[in-house]
N, C-alpha and C positions, 0 to 999 in steps of 0.2 A: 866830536864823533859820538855818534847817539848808537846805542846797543839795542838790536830790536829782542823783545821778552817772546819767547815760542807762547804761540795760546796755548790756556789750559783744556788738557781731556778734556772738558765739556764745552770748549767749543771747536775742538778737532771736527775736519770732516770725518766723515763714518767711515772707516777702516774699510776696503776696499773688498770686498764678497770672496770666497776663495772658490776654487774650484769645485770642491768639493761642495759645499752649498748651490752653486747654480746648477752644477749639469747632475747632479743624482739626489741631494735633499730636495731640493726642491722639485722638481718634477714629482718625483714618489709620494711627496707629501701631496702634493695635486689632484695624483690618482686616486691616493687615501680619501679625500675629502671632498672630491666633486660628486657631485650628483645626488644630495643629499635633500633638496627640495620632496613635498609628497609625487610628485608629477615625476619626476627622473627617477624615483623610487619605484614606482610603479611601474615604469616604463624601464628599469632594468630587472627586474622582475619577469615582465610578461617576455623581452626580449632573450633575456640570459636562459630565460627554461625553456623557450624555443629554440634555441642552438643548443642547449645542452641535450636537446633532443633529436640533434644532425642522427640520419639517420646512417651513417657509419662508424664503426667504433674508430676509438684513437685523436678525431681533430679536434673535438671537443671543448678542451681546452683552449687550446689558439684560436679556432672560430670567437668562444665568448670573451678571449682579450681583446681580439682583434676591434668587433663589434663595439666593442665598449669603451675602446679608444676612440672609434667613429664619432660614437652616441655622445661622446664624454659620460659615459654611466661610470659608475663606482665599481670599482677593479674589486674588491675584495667582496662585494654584496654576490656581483655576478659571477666570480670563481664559488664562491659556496654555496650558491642555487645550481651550479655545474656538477657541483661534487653531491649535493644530496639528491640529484634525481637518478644516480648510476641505477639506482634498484627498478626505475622503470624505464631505462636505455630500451635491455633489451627487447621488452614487448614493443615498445613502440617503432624500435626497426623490424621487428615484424608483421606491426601492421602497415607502416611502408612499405614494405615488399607486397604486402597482398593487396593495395591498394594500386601501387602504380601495376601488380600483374593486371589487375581489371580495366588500368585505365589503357593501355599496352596491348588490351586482351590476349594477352601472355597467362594461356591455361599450363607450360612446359615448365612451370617454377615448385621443382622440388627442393627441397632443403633439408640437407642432410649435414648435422654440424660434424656428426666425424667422416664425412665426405668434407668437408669441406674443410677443416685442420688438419686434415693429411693431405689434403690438393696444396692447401696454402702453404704448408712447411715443407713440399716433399716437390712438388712440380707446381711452381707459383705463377709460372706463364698460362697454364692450364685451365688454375684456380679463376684468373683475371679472364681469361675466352669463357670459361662457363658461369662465372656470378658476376661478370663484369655488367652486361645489361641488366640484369636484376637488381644489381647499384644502382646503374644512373634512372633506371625505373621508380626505387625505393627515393632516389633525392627528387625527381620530380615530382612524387607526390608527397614527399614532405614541402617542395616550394610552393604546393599549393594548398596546403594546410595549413602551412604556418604563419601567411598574415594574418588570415582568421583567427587562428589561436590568440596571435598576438593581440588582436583587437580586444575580446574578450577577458583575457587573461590582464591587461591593461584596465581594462571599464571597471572590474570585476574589484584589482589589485588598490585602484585610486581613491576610492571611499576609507577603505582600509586605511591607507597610509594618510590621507588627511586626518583618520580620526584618531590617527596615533602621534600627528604634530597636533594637532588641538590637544589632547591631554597633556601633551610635551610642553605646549606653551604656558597650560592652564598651573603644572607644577612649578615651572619657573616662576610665575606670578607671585605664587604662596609663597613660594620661599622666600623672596624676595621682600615680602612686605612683614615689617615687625611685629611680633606675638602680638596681637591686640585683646587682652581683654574685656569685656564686659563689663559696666558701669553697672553697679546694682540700682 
């Protein structure tokens, strides 16, 4: 009767993934780390500060995840090009607004913000009948600004970030290679 010897640890099959690892390490770690190329750099850039500049307050955020689960662009690059352009949201939904009034030739676009946070907290049906076209005004003419932007803001971004992996590659090289001194 022969006894068979269990193999040792190191030729065990690989201990079987837990859940925890497939369905939330890993995915997270994904979003963390994709799009790290100078090209998806770039291109979450030109895109993420194009939605961060939807020309309605509040979707902002969920537009540039959404987008960027699309793109596979890098989740954390395009929430904080989200969050550092709040300071020019608001100009720029208003120059949507004057933008699609002309294209609209809607001269009836007054804007009155304490009209308008007392329409929206006090009578929000109201609010929506009198800025509601003024909205879908202000997003058509951000949908036709912003692939240009994008274009631009891409060509512009891409040099950039290639010449920030060249320097990237050029210091891994140094480091990489032993003090060499000079033979006198």
């Amino acid at each position: 009767m022969s006894t068979s010897i269990p193999p040792s640890s190191s030729e065990s099959a690989p201990a079987p993934r837990r859940t925890w690892s497939r369905r939330i390490r890993d995915p997270l770690v994904a979003q963390l780390t994709q799009g790290i190329t100078p090209e998806k750099l770039a291109l979450t850039v030109a895109v993420g500060s194009a939605f961060a500049l939807f020309p309605i307050l509040g979707p902002t955020p969920l537009l540039c995840f959404l987008v960027g689960v699309l793109l596979r662009l890098n989740q954390p690059i395009i929430q904080l090009i989200n969050q550092a352009l709040w300071p020019v949201h608001i100009p720029v939904i208003y120059l949507c607004i004057r933008f699609g009034a002309r294209l609209f030739n809607d001269a009836s676009v007054h804007l009155s913000l304490r009209e308008m946070n007392a329409l929206l907290w006090h009578q929000p049906t109201l609010f929506f009948e009198k800025f509601g076209g003024v909205a879908l005004h202000a997003i058509v003419a951000w949908s036709l600004l912003a692939p240009v932007y994008i274009v631009l803001i891409y060509l512009g971004a891409l040099p950039l970030m290639r010449g920030i992996a060249r320097l990237k590659a050029e210091a891994a090289v140094k480091a990489a290679l032993p003090n060499q001194h000079p033979v006198p």
